[in-house]
DOZA-987210 format. One record per residue (C-alpha): residue number from 0; x, y, z. Coordinates in Angstrom, 2 decimals, always signed. Layout:
BEGIN
{atom NUM,{X,Y,Z}}
...
END
This chain:
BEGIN
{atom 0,{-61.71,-39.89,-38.33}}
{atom 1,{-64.28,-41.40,-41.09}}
{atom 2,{-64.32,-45.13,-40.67}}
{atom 3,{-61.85,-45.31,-37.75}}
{atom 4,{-64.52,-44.24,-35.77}}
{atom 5,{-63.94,-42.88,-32.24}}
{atom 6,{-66.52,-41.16,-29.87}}
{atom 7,{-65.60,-39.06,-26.50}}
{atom 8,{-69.17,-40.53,-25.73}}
{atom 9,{-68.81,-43.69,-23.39}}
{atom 10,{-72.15,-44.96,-24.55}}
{atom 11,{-71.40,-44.24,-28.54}}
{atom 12,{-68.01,-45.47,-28.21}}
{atom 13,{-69.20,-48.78,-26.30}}
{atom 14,{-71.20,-50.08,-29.28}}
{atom 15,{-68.44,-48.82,-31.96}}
{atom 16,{-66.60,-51.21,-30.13}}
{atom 17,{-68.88,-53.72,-30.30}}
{atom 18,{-69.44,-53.11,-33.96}}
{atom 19,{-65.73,-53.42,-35.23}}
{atom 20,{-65.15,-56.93,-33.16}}
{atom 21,{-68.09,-57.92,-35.19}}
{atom 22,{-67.22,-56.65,-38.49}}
{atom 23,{-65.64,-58.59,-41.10}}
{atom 24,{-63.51,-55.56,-41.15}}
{atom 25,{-63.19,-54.61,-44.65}}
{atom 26,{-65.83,-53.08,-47.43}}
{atom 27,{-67.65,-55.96,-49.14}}
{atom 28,{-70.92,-55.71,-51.46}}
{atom 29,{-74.14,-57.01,-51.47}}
{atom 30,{-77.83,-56.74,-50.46}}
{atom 31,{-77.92,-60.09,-48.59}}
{atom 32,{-76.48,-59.17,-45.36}}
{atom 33,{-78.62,-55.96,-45.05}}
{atom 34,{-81.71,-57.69,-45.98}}
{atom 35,{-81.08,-59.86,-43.14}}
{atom 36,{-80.87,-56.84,-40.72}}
{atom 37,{-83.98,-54.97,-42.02}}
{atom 38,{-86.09,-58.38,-41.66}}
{atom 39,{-84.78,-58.76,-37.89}}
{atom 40,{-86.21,-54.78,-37.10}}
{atom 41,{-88.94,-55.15,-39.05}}
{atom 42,{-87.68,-53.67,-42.01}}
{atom 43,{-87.67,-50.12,-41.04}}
{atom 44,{-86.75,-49.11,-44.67}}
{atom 45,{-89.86,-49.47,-45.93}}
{atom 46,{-91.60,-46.96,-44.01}}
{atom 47,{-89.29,-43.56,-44.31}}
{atom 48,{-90.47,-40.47,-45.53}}
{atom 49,{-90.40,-40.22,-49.31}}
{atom 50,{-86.66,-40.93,-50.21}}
{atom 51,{-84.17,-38.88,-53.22}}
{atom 52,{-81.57,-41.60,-53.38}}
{atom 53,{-77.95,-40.00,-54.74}}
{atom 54,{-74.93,-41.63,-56.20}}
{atom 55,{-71.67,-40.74,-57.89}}
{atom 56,{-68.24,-40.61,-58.18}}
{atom 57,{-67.84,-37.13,-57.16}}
{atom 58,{-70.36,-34.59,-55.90}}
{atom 59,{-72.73,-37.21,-54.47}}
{atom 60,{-72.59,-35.34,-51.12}}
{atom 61,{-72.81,-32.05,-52.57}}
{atom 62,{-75.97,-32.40,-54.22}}
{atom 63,{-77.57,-33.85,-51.31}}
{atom 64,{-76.53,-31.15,-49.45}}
{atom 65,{-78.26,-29.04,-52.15}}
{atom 66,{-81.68,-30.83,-51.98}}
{atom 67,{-81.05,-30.47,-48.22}}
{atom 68,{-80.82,-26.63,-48.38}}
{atom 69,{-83.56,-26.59,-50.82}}
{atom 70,{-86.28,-28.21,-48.44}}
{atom 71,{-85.28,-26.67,-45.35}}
{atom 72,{-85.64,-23.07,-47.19}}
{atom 73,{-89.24,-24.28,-47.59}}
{atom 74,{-90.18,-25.30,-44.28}}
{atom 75,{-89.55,-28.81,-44.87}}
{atom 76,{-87.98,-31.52,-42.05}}
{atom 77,{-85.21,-33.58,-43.53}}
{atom 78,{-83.24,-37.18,-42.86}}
{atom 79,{-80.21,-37.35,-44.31}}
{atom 80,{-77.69,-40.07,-44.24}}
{atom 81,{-74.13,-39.51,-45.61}}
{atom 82,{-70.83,-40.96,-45.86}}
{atom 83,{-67.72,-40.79,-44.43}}
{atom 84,{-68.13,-38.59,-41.75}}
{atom 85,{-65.23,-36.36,-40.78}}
{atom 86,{-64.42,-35.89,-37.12}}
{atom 87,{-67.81,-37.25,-35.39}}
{atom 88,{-69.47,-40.83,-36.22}}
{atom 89,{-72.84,-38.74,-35.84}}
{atom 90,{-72.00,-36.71,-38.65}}
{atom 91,{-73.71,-39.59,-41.05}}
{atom 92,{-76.93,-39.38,-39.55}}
{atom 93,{-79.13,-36.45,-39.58}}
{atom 94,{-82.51,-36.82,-38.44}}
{atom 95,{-85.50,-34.17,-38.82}}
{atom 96,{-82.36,-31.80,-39.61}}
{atom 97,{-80.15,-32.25,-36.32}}
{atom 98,{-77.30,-34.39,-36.06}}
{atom 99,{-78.22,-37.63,-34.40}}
{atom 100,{-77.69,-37.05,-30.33}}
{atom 101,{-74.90,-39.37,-28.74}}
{atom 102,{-77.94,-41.09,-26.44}}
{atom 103,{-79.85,-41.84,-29.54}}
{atom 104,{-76.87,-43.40,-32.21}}
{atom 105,{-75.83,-45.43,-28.84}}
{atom 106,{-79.24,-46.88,-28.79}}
{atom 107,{-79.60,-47.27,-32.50}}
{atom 108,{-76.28,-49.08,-33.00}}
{atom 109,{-77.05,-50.52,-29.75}}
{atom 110,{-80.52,-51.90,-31.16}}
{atom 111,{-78.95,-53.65,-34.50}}
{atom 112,{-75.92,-55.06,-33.08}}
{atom 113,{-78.27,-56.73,-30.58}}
{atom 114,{-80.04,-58.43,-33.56}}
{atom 115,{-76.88,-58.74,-35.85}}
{atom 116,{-75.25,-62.06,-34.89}}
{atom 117,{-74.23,-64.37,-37.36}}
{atom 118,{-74.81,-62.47,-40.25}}
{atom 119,{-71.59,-60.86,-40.79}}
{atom 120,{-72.45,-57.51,-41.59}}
{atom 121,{-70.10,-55.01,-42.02}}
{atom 122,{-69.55,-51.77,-40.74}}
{atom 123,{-71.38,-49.63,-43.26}}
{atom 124,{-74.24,-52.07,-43.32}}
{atom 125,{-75.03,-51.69,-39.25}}
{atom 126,{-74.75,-47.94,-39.63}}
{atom 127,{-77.17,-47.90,-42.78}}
{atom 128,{-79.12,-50.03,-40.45}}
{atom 129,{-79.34,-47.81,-37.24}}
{atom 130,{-79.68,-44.66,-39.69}}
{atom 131,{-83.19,-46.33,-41.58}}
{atom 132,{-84.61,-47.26,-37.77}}
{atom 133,{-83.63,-43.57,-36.59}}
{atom 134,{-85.54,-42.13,-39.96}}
{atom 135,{-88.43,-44.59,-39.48}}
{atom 136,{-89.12,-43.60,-36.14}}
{atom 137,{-89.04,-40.23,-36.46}}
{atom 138,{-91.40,-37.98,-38.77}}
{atom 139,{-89.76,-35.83,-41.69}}
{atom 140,{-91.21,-34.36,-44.54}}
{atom 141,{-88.30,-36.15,-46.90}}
{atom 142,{-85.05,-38.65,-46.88}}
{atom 143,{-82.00,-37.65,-48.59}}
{atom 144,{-79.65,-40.89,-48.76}}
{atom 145,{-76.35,-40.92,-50.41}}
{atom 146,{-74.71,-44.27,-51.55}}
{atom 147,{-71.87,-45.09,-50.16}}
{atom 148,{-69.86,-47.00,-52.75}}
{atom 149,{-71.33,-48.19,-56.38}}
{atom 150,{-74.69,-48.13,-55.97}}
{atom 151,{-76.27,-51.53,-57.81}}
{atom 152,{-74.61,-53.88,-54.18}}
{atom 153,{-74.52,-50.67,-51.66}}
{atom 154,{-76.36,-51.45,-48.77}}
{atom 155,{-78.28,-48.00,-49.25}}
{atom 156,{-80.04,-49.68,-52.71}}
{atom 157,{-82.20,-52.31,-50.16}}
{atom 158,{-84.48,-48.91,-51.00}}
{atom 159,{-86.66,-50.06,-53.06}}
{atom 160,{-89.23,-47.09,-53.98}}
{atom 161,{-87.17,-44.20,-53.82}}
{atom 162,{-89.41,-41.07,-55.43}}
{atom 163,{-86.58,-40.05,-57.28}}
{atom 164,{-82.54,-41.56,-57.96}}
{atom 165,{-79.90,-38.87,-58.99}}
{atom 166,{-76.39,-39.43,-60.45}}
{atom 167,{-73.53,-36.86,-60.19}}
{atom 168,{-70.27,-36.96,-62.28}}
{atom 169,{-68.92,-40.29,-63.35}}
{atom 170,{-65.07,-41.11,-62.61}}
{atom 171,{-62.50,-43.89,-62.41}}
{atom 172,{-62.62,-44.74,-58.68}}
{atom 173,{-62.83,-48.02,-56.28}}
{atom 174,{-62.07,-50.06,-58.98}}
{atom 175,{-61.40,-53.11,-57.11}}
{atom 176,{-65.07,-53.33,-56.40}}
{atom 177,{-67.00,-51.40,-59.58}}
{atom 178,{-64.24,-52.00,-62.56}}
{atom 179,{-61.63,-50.16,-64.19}}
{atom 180,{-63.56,-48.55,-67.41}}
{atom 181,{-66.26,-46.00,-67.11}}
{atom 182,{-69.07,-47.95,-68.63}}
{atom 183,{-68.46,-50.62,-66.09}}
{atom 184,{-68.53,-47.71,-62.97}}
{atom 185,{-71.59,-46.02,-64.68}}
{atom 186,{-73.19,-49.32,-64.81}}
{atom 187,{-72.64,-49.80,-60.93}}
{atom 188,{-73.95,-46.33,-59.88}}
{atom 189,{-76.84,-46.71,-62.28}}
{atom 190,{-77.82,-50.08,-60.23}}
{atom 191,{-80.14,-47.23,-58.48}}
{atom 192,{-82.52,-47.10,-60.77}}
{atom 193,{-85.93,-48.49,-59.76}}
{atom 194,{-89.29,-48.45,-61.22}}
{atom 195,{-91.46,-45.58,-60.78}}
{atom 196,{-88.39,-43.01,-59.71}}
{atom 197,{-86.97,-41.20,-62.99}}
{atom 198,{-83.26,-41.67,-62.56}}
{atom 199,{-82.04,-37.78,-63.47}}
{atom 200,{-78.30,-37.43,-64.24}}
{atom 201,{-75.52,-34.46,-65.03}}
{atom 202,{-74.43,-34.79,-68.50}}
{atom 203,{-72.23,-37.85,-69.88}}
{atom 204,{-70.33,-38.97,-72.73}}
{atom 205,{-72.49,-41.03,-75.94}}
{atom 206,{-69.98,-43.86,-75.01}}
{atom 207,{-72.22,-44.12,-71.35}}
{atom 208,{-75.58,-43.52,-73.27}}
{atom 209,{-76.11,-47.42,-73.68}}
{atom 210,{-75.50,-48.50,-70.49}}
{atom 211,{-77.97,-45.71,-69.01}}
{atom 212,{-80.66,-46.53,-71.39}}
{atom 213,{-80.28,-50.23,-70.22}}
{atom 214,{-80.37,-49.61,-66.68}}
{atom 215,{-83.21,-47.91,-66.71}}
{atom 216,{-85.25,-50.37,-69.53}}
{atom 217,{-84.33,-53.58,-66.88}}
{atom 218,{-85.63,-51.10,-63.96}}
{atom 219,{-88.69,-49.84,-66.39}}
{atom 220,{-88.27,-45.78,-65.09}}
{atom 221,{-87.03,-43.18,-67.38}}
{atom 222,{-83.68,-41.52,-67.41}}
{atom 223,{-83.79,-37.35,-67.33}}
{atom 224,{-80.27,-36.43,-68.25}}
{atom 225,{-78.79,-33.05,-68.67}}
{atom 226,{-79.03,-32.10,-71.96}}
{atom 227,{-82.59,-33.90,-72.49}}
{atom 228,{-84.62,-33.45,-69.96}}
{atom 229,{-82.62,-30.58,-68.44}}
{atom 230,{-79.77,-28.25,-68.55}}
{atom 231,{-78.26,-25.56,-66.56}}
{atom 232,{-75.42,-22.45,-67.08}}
{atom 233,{-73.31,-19.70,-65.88}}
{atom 234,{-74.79,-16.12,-67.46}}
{atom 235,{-73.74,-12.97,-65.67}}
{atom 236,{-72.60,-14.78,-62.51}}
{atom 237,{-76.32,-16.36,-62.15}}
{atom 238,{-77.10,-20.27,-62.55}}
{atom 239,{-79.52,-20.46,-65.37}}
{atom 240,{-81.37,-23.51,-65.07}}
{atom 241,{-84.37,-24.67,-67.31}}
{atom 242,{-86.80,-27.98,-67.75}}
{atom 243,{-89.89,-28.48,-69.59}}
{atom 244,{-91.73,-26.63,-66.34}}
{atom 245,{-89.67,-23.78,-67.25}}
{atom 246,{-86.73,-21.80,-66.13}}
{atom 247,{-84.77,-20.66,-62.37}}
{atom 248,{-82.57,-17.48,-62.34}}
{atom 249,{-80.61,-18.44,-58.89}}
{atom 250,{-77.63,-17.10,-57.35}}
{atom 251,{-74.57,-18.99,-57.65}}
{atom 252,{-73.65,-21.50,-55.07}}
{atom 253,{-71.76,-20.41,-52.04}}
{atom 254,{-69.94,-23.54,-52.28}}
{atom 255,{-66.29,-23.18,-53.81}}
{atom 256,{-65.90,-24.00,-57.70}}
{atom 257,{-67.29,-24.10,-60.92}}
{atom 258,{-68.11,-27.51,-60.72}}
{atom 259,{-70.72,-27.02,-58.06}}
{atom 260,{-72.93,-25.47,-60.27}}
{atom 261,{-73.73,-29.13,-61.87}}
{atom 262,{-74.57,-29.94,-58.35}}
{atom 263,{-76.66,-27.78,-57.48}}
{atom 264,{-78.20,-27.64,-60.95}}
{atom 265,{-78.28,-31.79,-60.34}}
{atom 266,{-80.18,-31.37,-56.95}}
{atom 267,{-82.75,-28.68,-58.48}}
{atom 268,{-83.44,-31.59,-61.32}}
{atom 269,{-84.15,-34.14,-59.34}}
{atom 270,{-86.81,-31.84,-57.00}}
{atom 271,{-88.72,-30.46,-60.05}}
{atom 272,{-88.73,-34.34,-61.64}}
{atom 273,{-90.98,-35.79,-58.31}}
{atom 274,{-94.15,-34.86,-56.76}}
{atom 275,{-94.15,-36.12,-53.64}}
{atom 276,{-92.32,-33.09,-51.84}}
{atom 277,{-93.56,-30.28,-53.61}}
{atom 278,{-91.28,-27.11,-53.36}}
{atom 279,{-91.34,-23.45,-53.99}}
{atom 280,{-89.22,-21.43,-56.78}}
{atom 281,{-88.00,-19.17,-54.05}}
{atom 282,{-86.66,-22.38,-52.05}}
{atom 283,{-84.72,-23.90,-55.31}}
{atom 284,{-83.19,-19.85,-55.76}}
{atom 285,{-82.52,-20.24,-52.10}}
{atom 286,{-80.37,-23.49,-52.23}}
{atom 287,{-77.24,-22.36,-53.76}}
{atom 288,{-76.82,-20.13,-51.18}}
{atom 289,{-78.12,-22.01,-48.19}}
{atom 290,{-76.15,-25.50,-48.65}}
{atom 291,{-72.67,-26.32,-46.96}}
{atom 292,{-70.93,-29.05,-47.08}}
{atom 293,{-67.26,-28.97,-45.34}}
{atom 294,{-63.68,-30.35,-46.59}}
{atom 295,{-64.81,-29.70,-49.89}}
{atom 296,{-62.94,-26.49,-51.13}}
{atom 297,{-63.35,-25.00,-47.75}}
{atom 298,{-61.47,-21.88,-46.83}}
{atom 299,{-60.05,-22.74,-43.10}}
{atom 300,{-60.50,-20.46,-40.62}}
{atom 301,{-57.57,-19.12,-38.55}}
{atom 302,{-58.00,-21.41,-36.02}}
{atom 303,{-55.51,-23.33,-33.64}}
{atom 304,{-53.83,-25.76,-36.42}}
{atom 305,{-53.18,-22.32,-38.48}}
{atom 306,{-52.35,-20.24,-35.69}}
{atom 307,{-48.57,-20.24,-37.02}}
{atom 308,{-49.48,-18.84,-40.53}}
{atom 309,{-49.13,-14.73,-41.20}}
{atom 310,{-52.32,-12.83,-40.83}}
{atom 311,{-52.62,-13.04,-44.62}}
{atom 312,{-52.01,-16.85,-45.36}}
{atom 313,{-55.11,-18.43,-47.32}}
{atom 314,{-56.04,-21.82,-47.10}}
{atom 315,{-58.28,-24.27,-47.97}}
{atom 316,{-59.35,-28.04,-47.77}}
{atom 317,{-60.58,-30.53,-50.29}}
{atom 318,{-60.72,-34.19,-49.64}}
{atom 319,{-61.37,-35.01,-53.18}}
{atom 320,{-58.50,-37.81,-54.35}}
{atom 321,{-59.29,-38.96,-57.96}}
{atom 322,{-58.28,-37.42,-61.28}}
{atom 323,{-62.00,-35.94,-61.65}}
{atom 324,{-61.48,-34.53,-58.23}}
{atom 325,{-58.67,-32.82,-59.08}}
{atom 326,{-59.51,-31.29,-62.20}}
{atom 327,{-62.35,-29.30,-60.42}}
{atom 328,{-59.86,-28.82,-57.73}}
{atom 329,{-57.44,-27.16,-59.59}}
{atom 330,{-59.21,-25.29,-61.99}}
{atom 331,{-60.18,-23.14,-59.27}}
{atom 332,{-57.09,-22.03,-58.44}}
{atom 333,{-56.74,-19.35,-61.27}}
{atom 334,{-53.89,-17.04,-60.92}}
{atom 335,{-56.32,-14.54,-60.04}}
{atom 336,{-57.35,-16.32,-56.99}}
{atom 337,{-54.06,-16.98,-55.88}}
{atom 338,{-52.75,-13.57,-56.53}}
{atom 339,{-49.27,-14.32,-58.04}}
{atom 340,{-48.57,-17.15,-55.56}}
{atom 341,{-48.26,-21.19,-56.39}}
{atom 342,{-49.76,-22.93,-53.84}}
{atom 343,{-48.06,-24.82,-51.26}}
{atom 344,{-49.53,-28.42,-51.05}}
{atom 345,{-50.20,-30.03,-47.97}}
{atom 346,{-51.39,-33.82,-49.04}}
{atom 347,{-51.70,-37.09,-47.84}}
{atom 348,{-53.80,-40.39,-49.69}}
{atom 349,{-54.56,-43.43,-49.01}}
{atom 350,{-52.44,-46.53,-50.93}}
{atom 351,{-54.89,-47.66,-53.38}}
{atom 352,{-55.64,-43.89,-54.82}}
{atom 353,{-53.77,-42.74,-58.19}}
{atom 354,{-51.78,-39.75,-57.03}}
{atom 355,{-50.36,-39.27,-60.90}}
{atom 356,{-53.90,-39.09,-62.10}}
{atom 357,{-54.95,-36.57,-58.99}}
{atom 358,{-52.11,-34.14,-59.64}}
{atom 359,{-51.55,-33.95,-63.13}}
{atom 360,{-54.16,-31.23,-63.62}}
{atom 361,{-51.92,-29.32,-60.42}}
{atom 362,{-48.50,-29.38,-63.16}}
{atom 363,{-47.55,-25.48,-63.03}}
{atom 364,{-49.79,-24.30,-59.77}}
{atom 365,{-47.76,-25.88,-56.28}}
{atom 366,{-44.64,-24.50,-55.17}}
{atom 367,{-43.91,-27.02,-52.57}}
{atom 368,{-45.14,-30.62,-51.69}}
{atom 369,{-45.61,-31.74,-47.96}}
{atom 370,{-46.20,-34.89,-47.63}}
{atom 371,{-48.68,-36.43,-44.80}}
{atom 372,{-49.20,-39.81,-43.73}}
{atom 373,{-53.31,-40.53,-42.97}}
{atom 374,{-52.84,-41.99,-39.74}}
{atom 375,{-54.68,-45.64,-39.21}}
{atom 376,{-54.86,-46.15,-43.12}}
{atom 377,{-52.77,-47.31,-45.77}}
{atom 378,{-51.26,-44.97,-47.57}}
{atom 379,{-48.32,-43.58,-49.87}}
{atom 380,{-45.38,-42.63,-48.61}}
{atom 381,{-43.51,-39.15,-49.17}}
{atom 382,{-41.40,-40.49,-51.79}}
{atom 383,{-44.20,-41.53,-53.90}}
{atom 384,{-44.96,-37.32,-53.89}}
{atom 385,{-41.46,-36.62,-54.26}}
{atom 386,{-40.88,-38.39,-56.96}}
{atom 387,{-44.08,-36.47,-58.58}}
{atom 388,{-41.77,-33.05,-57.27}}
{atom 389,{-39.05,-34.04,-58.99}}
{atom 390,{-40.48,-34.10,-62.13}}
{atom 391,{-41.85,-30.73,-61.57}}
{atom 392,{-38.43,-29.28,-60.67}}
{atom 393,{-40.00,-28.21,-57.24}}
{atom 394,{-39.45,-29.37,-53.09}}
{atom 395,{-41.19,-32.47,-51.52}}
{atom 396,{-40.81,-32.52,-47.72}}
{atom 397,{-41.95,-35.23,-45.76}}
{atom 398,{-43.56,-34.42,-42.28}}
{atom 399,{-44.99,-36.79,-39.42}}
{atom 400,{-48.19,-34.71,-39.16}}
{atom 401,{-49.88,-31.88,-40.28}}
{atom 402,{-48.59,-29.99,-37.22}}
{atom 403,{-45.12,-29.90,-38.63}}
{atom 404,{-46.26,-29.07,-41.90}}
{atom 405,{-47.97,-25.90,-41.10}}
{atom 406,{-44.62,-25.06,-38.88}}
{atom 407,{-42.85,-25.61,-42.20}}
{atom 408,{-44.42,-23.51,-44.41}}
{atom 409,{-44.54,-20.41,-42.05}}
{atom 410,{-41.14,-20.91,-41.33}}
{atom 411,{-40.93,-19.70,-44.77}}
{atom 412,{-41.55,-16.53,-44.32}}
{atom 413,{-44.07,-15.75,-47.03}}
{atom 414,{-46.22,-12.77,-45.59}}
{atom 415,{-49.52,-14.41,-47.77}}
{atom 416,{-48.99,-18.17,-48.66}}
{atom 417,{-51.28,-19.92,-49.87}}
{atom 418,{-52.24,-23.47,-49.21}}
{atom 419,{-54.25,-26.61,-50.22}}
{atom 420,{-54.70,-28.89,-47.68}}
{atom 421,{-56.36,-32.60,-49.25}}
{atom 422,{-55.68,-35.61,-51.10}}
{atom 423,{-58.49,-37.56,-48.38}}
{atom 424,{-61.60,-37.10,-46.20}}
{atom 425,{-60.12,-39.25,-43.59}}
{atom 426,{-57.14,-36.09,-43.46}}
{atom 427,{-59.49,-33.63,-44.06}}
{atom 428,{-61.61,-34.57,-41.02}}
{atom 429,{-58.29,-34.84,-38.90}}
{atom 430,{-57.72,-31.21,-39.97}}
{atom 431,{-61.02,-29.93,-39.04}}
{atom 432,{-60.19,-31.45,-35.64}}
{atom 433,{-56.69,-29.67,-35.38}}
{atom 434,{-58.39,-26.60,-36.59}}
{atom 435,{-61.43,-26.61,-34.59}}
{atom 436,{-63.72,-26.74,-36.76}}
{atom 437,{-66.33,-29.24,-36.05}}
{atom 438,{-68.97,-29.69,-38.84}}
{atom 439,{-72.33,-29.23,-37.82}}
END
């Protein structure tokens, strides 16, 4: 599971080891430690392929997965590092467009941890570490890094000529470490901004315009937001997208939910605002169709954590856990979609998330809460959901694992329930394990 890392690799698993006795183990900000790091190797992170830097509160991973699809239609070899991963540690690194081997993340972690004494670094900073001395070392056509959390003190922003910096939706999230208003998160996640890469964003409320305009006047770049520079729409079940080069007519994205479209729209943005990795029409009309990216609306297969449920049970998995989250979330459930049914919720989240402001777009849709604990993490208990239940005149049940939930709800006898299985990517990459489905 995501930070809780585990390997069934001896070799992996020997320097994850290594790398948790010497973490301060908990998140903590700043560029100094990983500027200490990159001087030791040489400071790998100056010599990567030309770098799209990505941040957000939600749909930060999604775009990149976008740009990913949108280069490899075109022939192009990609790095990308990402964050959490969901069942494998390897999941964060991509290099040339394969998941980093076991042998090779064993010698990468291996290779900073060696160097990493008395600095303190922390977990996320040795694996941004290893991932920049994979990517240098390795030819690819582009880099595709996603922040990890904020953006202005993440370890990822020791970048400091990114071609291009994009910034997805904007939310109330973390706020022990980036604030508790909006301007104060947008401010954070505009930290990206550097000279000479235009810093393109989805569209944002006039409150956030000063703040943008002053991140990127103290960074001297331009901001390209959507509405300005660009914009994009649904017409006739195509994404409409248009810029001062002109217009796309592309499919719509394969990935679940309306919101994806700003995504992918996002992603197409940022390629058409840089030069340095030219790309094709056909490989931007590819993308939508081309990009995955699990535990976010993903239908589940039938697969051995399912196996209980009727041949016509439906369900999917979103790790998304803040109220922005779950307004996309829910809005896709239409009544169409769920043919008559409510949906029987499956949840668990981590202690410092805001369940009311996560399910309060969900009032009306769930017939039945089960409530999960994420193992190894805080988190709330089932009476914190039931007490949400109760106000919703429906059932809460509290089960030790997702196991028993699934045994629950087929023991109800519903020929075609339907099911949302979320509230955390930690979960959500347990599930995928249960389920047997291994991202790739």
């Amino acid at each position: 599971m995501a930070d809780h890392a585990v390997s069934d690799d001896p070799q992996v698993q020997a320097q994850l080891d290594r790398l948790w006795s010497l973490s301060p183990g908990a998140d903590i900000l700043g560029l100094e430690r990983i500027t200490q790091l990159m001087t030791r190797l040489g400071n790998p992170h100056r010599a990567l392929p030309p770098v799209f830097h990505v941040a957000g509160t939600n749909g930060k991973g999604s775009t990149c997965a976008f740009l990913r699809a949108a280069m490899e239609a075109d022939g192009k070899t990609v790095h990308v590092f990402t964050s959490p991963h969901l069942v494998r540690f390897n999941e964060r690194i991509r290099v040339s467009g394969q998941l980093i081997s076991d042998e090779a993340l064993a010698r990468y972690l291996a290779r900073v941890l060696d160097i990493a004494e008395g600095i303190g670094a922390s977990f996320f900073e040795v694996t941004t570490a290893a991932a920049f001395l994979a990517f240098a070392e390795h030819p690819a056509d582009a880099c595709i890094i996603e922040v990890g959390l904020g953006g202005r003190l993440d370890a990822t922003n020791i970048i400091a000529d990114p071609i291009v910096c994009g910034i997805a939706q904007l939310g109330i999230d973390h706020q022990a470490f980036l604030g508790d208003t909006l301007a104060q998160i947008a401010a954070e996640k505009a930290g990206i901004a550097k000279s000479g890469a235009p810093l393109v964003t989805q569209r944002y409320a006039e409150s956030l315009f000063p703040v943008m305009i002053d991140a990127v006047a103290k960074a001297r770049t331009t901001w390209i937001a959507q509405g300005d520079g660009w914009d994009a729409a649904v017409y006739r079940d195509r994404l409409h997208y248009r810029d001062d080069q002109g217009r796309i007519d592309a499919p719509l994205p394969r990935l679940a939910g309306a919101h994806q479209v700003q995504n992918a729209a996002l992603a197409f943005a940022m390629l058409r605002h840089q030069s340095a990795v030219p790309l094709s029409d056909a490989a931007l009309k590819a993308a939508p169709l081309w990009a995955h990216w699990p535990a976010r609306l993903q239908r589940l297969d039938h697969g051995p954590l399912l196996a209980l449920l009727p041949a016509g049970a439906t369900a999917w998995l979103d790790g998304g856990h803040n109220a922005g989250a779950g307004e996309a979330i829910s809005a896709f459930f239409t009544p169409d979609r769920l043919e008559g049914h409510k949906l029987q919720l499956v949840i668990g989240m981590l202690a410092n998330k805001d369940v009311d402001a996560f399910l309060a777009p969900f009032a009306g849709r769930i017939a039945h809460i089960h409530a999960l604990p994420v193992p190894g993490h805080d988190h709330h208990p089932a009476e914190r959901f039931a007490a949400i239940a109760a106000q919703w005149v429906i059932g809460c049940t509290a089960h030790a694992d997702a196991q028993s939930a699934i045994a629950a709800i087929a023991a109800q006898g519903d020929p075609a329930p339907k099911l949302l299985i979320g509230g955390s990517l930690y979960l959500a990459g347990e599930i995928l394990r249960l389920n047997a489905q291994l991202p790739d």
